[in-house]
C-alpha positions, -999 to 999 in steps of 0.1 A, spaced: 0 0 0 11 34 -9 13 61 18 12 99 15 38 95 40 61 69 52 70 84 86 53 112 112 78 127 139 69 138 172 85 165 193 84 189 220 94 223 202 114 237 231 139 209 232 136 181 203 132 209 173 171 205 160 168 166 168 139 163 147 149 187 116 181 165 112 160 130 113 137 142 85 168 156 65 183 121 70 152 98 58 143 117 30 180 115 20 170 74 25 139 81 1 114 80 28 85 107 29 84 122 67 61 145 79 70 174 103 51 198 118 72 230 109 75 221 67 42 209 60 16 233 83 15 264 63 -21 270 58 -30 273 100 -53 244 97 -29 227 124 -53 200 137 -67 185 105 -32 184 91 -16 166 119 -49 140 121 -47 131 84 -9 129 88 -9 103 114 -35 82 93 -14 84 66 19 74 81 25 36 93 55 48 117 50 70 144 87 83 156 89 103 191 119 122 198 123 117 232 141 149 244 137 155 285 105 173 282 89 157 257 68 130 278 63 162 303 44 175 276 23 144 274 7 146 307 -9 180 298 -44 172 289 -46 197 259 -16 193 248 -6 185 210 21 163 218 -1 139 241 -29 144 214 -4 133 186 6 103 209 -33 90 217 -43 94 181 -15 71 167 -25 43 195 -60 44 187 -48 40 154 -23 12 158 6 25 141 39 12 146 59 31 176 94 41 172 109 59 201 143 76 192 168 86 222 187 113 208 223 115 221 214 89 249 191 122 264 160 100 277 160 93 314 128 73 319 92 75 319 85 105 346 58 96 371 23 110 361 29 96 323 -8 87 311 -5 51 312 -15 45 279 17 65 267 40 50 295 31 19 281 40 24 250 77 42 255 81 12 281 73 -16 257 86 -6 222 128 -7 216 140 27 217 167 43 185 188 55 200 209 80 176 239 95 177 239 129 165 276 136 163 307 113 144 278 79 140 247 100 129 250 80 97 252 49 111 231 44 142 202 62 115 207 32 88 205 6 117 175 24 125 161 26 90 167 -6 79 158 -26 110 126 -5 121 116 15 93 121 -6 60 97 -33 70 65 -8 71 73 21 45 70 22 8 95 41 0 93 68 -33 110 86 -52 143 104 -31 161 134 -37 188 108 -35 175 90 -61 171 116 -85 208 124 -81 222 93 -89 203 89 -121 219 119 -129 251 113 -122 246 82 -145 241 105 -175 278 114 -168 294 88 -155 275 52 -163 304 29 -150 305 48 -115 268 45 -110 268 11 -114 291 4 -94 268 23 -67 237 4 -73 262 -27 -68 270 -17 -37 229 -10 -28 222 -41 -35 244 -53 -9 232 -35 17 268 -15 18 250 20 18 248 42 -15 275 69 -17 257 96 -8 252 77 31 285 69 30 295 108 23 272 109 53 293 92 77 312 109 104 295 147 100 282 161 126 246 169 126 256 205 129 274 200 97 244 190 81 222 217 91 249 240 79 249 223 43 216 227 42 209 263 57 240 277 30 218 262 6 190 288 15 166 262 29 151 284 55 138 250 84 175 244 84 184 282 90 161 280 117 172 250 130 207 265 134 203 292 145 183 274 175 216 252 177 238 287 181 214 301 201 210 270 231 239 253 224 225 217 207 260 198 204 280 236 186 300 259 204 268 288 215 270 319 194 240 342 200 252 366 171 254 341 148 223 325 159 201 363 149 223 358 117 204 325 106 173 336 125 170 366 100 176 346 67 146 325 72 129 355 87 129 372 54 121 344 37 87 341 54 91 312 81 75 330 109 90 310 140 119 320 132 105 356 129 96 350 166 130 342 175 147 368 159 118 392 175 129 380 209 164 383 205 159 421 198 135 425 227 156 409 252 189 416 233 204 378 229 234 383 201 222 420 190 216 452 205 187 456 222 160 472 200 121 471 211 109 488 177 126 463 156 116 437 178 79 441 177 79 442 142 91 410 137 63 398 162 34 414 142 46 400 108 47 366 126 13 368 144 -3 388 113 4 355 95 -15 338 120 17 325 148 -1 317 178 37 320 197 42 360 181 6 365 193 12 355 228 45 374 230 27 403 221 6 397 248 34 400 273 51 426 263 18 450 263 9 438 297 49 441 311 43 475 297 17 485 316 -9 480 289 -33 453 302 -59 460 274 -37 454 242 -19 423 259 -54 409 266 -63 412 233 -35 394 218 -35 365 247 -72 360 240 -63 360 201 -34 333 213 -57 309 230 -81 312 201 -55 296 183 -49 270 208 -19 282 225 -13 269 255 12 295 275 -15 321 265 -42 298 282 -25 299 312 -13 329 314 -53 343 312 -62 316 337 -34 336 361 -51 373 354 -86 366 355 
């Protein structure tokens, strides 16, 4: 059976974001279609995306970052929703430990989702010198059996290297067929998953930007380097991708890796929320009621929870 998509990923925003970027980079490069959050919802219509994603996909993958089962004991979360609608559903679990970061189940885990982490063989992938390796053990022992693979990027590539150089591509579909990894794996092997962002956000992909400039910014496995984090920030900025508008709005408001500049700063938070970010909106919030105007951050909070945002939730549940 053919699947709009082979794989769905699961992940807390605050700490699995990079973890999950560079696993989607990775399987498509295998010629599996992956669905995350942050590429595919571009239209707001974030619930009946992520619904007919999980139907679609016969492997659902959970990055299990330390808060990321936290998450799963709110009742309205997204994360615990994601989680409950692929059990009801019966899809096959894969839980991936990324960079041996999962320290158990956390007491208060519905049991439902404790039982699934606790039962099901976790990934676990190394995102530094044996990303390559511990993701084809992965691939070829958990995913291969349940995905149809289609057409790769990878793929593509090799049949046009064969218009140059026949002998060299047979030679790599030799080695396929053996299970030894195509070339572009092998050229894989040994980067850094940094590396790989890097590759990818100099190519002007603007997730990958993002993704680095998150991995600047907190530090994920790269030296921290908040200027150079706002640098990436601001390249996907401009090219539309509105969280990481929000970030590069609340480096300027709080003045992480620039100078500290309000004006600039709320602009990049009304472009974000005016193209419907629920995070922008809720920021907005804040800021208007930290400036003394309870009114205007109201507004925006209540515009927040409309769309389902949870910090804005609470944070209206604390002033009323």
């Amino acid at each position: 059976m053919t699947h709009k998509y082979d794989v769905f990923i699961s992940y807390r925003r605050d700490d699995g974001a990079q973890y999950a970027r560079i696993l989607q980079l990775q399987l498509e490069k295998r010629g599996y279609k992956v669905f995350l959050d942050y590429e595919e919802l571009t239209d707001g219509v974030f619930g009946d995306n992520i619904k007919e994603a999980i139907r679609e996909a016969p492997i659902f993958m959970m990055v299990l970052t330390p808060m990321y089962l936290q998450r799963s004991m709110e009742k309205d979360s997204w994360v615990r929703e994601e989680i409950e609608m692929a059990i009801d559903a019966q899809k096959h679990f894969i839980p991936v430990d990324p960079d041996h970061k999962f320290n158990g189940i956390p007491t208060g885990t519905p049991s439902g989702i404790a039982g699934i982490v606790g039962t099901h063989q976790h990934s676990a992938i190394d995102f530094g010198q044996a990303l390559g390796a511990t993701i084809d053990l992965m691939a070829r022992n958990r995913i291969a059996p349940y995905a149809t693979k289609g057409s790769s990027s990878a793929t593509k590539w090799i049949w046009a290297f064969a218009v140059i150089i026949v002998v060299a591509v047979v030679g790599l579909i030799f080695l396929y067929f053996k299970n030894q990894g195509s070339e572009e794996d092998i050229r894989t092997y040994g980067k850094t998953y940094s590396e790989q962002l890097l590759k990818a956000a100099n190519a002007n992909d603007k997730l990958a930007q993002y993704y680095l400039g998150l991995a600047l910014e907190n530090g994920y496995s790269i030296t921290v380097d908040a200027s150079q984090a706002v640098e990436w920030y601001r390249k996907a900025a401009e090219q539309g991708l509105d969280s990481a508008q929000v970030n590069l709005a609340l480096c300027y408001l709080k003045g992480i890796g620039v100078t500290k500049d309000e004006q600039t700063g709320l602009h990049w938070l009304q472009v974000a929320a005016n193209s419907g970010n629920s995070d922008a909106m809720a920021n907005l919030g804040i800021f208007f009621i930290n400036q003394g105007n309870k009114s205007e951050g109201m507004k925006w909070l209540n515009k927040a929870q409309e769309k389902g945002n949870d910090k804005a939730k609470q944070l209206l549940q604390q002033l009323q």
